[in-house]
N, C-alpha and C positions, 0 to 999 in steps of 0.2 A: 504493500500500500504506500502510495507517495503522499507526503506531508497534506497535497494539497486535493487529495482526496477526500470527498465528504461522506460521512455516514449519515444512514438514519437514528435519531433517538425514540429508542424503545418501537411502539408502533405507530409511534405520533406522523405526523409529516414532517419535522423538524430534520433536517439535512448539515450535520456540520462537520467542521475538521478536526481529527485527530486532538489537535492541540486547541487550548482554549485559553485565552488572556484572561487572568483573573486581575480585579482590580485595588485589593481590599488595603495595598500601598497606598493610591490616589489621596491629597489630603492629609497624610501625614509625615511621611518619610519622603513624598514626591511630592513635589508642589502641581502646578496645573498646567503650566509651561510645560514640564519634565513629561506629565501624565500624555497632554496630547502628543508628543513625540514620539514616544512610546506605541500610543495606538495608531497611529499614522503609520510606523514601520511595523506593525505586526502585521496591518490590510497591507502592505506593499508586499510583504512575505507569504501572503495568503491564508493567513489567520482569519477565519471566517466567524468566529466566536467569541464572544465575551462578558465576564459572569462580573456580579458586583451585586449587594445586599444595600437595604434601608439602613442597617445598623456601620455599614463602612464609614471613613476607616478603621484598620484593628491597628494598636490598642482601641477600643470604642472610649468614645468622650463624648459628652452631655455639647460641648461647643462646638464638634466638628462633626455628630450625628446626622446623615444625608449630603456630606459633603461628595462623597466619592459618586455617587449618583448626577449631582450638581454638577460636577467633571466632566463627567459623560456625556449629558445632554448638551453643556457648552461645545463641546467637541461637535457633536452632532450638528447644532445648530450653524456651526462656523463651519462647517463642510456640506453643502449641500451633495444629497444623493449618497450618502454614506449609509444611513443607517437605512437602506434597502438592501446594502451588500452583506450587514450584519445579523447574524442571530443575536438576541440580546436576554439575557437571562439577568433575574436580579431574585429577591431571595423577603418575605416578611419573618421578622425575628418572633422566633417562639416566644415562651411564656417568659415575660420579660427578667431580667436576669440586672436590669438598673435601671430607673428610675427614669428616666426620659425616654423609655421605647414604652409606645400601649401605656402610660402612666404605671408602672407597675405592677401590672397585673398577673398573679401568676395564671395565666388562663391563656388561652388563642381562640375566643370566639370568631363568629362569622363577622361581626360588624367591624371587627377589628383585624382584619384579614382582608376586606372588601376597602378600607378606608386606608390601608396599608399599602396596597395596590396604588391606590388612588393617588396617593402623595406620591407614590416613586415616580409615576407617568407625569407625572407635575414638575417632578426633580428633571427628570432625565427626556422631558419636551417630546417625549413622545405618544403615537395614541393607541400601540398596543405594545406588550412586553410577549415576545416569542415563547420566554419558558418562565413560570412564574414559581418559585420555590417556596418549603418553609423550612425553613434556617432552621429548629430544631422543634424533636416531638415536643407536643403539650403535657401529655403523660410521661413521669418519672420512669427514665431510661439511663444508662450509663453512659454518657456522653461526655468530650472535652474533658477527657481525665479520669472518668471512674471509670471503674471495672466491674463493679458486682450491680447485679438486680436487685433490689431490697425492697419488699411490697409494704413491708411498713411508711416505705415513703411515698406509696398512694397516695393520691388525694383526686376526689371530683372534678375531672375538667372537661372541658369540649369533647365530646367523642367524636369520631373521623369519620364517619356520616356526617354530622354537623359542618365540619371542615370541609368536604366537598363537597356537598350542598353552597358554601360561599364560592368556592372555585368555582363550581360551574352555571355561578351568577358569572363571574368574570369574563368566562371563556362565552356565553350568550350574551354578553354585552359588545365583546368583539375586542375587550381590554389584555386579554390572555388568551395564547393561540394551543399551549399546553401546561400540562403541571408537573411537577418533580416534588422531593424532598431531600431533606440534608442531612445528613448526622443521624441516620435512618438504622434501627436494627433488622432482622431477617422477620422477625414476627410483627412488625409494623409496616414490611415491605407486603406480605403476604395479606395482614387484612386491608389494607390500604387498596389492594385489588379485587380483592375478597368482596368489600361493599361496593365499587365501583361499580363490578361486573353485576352483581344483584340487583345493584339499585338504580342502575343505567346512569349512573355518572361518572365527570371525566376521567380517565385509568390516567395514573403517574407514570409518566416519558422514561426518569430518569430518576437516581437517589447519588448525591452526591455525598461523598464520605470521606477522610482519611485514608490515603494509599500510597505507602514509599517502605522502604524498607528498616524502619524501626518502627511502623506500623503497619502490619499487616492481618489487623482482623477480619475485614472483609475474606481472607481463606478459610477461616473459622466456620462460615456457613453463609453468609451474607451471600456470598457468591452463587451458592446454588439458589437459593434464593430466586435471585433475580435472573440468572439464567431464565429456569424454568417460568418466572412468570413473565421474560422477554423485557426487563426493565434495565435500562443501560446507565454504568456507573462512571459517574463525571470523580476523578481522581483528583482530591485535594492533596495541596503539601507533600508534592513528589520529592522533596529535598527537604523534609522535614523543617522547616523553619529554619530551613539554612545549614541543619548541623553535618546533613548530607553533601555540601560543598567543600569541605575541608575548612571552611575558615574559622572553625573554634581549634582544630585539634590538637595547636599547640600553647595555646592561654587562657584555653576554659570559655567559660559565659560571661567574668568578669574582668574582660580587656573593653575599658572603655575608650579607647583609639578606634575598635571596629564597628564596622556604620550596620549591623545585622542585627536584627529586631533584639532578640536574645540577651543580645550586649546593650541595646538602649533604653529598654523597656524592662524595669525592674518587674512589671504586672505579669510580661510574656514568660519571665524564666522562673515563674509561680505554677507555673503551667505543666502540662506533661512534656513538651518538646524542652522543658529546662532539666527535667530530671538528668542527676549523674548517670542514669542507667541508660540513658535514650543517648546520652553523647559518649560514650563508654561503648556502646555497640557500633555509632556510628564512625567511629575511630577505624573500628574491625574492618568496616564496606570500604571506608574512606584508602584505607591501608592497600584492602586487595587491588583497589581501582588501578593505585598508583604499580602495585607489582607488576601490573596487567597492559601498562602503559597506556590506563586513562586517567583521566580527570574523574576526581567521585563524583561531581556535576555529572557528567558523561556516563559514568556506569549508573546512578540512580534513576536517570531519567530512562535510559536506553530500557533498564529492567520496567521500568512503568510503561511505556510506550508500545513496548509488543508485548505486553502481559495481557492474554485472551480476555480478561474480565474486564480490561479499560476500554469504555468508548472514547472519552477522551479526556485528556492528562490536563488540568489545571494550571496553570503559570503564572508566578509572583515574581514580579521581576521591580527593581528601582531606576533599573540604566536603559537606553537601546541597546548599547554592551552586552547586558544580562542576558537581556531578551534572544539577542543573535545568538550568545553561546547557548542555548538553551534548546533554541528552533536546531542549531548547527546539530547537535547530538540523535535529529533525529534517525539520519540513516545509520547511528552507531547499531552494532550485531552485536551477542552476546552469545559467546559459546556452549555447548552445553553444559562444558566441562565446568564454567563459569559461573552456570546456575546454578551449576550442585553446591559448588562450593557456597555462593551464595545460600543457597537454604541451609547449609551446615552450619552458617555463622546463624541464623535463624534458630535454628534447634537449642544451639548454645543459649541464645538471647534472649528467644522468643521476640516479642511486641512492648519495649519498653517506654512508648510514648506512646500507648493506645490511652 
């Protein structure tokens, strides 16, 4: 498959590339200048895709909430005829998790979902979003750091009938062309279809998750999952938050000279991509890369890129630099001898930034 081949998402009509511009830099770490440049050379390189949230950019802030969407539509606007050539996905934040998203609710009703929608199309000047997501379930799941299921930490919220039931207000208003979801486990990928298909409303395209090799739970089952119910996985944080590039592995998370979220943001290395155990294994990938004579840019993304489960691979970039070294890795091959060895440091490690 060549870079600038498109797929289908899920069974939707949605058609894109491999690779997908993620934007959730825009606004903090890039200013607006930097951002349009950026998206300007990913459409010249035939980047057909690109993803961005209400709650962008990360770290999230109460001052710059809706900024990265604001980016967007500026760009759009100042280019006529662009955003015909774009797929454009963006994402309403689950049950809010700070105080200026949904006023704090912990809930994802419909009205707040419908009115979610409404402000991004506002932000980003446009009068439909291609893929419309929701950033995370409403119902207590292990997401962004946990690991275990704990039913004690039920609580009554929207049920997912209710939720598409607002969706496919959207997609009948002509606001949203399909749906996804994000941070999705395999039993919320299953009934998410499950009522869909019963209830004749809209099926989820796609479930975008964490996928790079210091997290690899989607093999855990997620994968069969979606196989079987035909739903295509958009691969977040192919380069784990950086740690997958080499540039922690000789001064840790606290070299404050390096410009990488990790090292700027005291809130991100609170996180699971800060854990000693996620840069500890990434050291291992980073190591083989260079024996191999690659770049661990290069080997991480190469393993994401032809892994049968990606429809297509997410990209966080700050530079056009980044961007090209990133696009460049696509026709990187990976031997099989490669992967073994790769899943051997996996067996070692397991998933230490899931």
């Amino acid at each position: 498959m060549s870079m600038l081949d498109t797929i289908p998402l899920g069974r939707s009509e949605l058609r894109v590339t491999p690779i997908c511009l993620g934007t959730m830099t825009f606004g903090e770490q890039v200013d607006e200048a930097t951002s349009h440049r950026i998206l300007d050379r990913a459409l010249e390189r035939g980047v057909n895709f690109i993803d961005t949230a209400e709650m962008y950019p990360v770290p999230p802030s109460a001052q710059r909430y809706g900024e990265t969407e604001r980016i967007l539509g500026a760009w759009f606007k100042s280019r006529p005829g662009v955003r015909q050539r774009v797929v454009l996905a963006t994402k309403v934040a689950g049950p809010s998790r700070y105080d200026w998203i949904g006023g704090g609710v912990p809930d994802l009703r419909p009205e707040r979902i419908v009115e979610a929608c409404e402000h991004s199309l506002r932000r980003l000047g446009v009068e439909c979003i291609d893929l419309y997501q929701i950033h995370w379930p409403a119902r207590h799941v292990p997401a962004f750091g946990g690991v275990y299921f704990e039913p004690s930490k039920l609580r009554p919220v929207t049920g997912i009938e209710a939720q598409l039931q607002a969706l496919e207000r959207l997609v009948r208003d002509g606001k949203v062309r399909a749906i996804g979801l994000s941070n999705e486990t395999p039993w919320g990928v299953a009934e998410f279809v499950r009522i869909a298909e019963a209830r004749g409303l809209p099926r989820i395209a796609t479930v975008q998750n964490p996928y790079c090799l210091v997290n690899r739970v989607v093999d855990n089952g997620l994968d069969e999952a979606l196989y079987h119910a035909q739903v295509s996985l958009l691969a977040y944080s192919p380069l784990g938050f950086g740690l997958l590039t080499g540039k922690y592995d000789q001064r840790g998370l606290n070299d404050v000279d390096n410009p990488g979220r990790l090292a700027q943001f005291e809130s991100m290395k609170q996180q699971r991509w800060g854990r000693i155990e996620a840069l500890q294994a990434a050291r291992h990938y980073n190591a083989l890369a260079r024996a191999n004579g690659l770049t661990p840019t290069r080997l991480a993304l190469a393993w994401c890129y032809r892994n049968w489960r990606v429809a297509s691979t997410i990209l966080g970039v700050t530079s056009v630099a980044q961007l090209d070294e990133n696009l460049d890795a696509w026709d990187t091959q990976l031997s099989p001898e490669l992967l073994k060895v790769i899943d051997d440091i996996r067996w070692s490690h397991r998933d230490p930034a899931q």
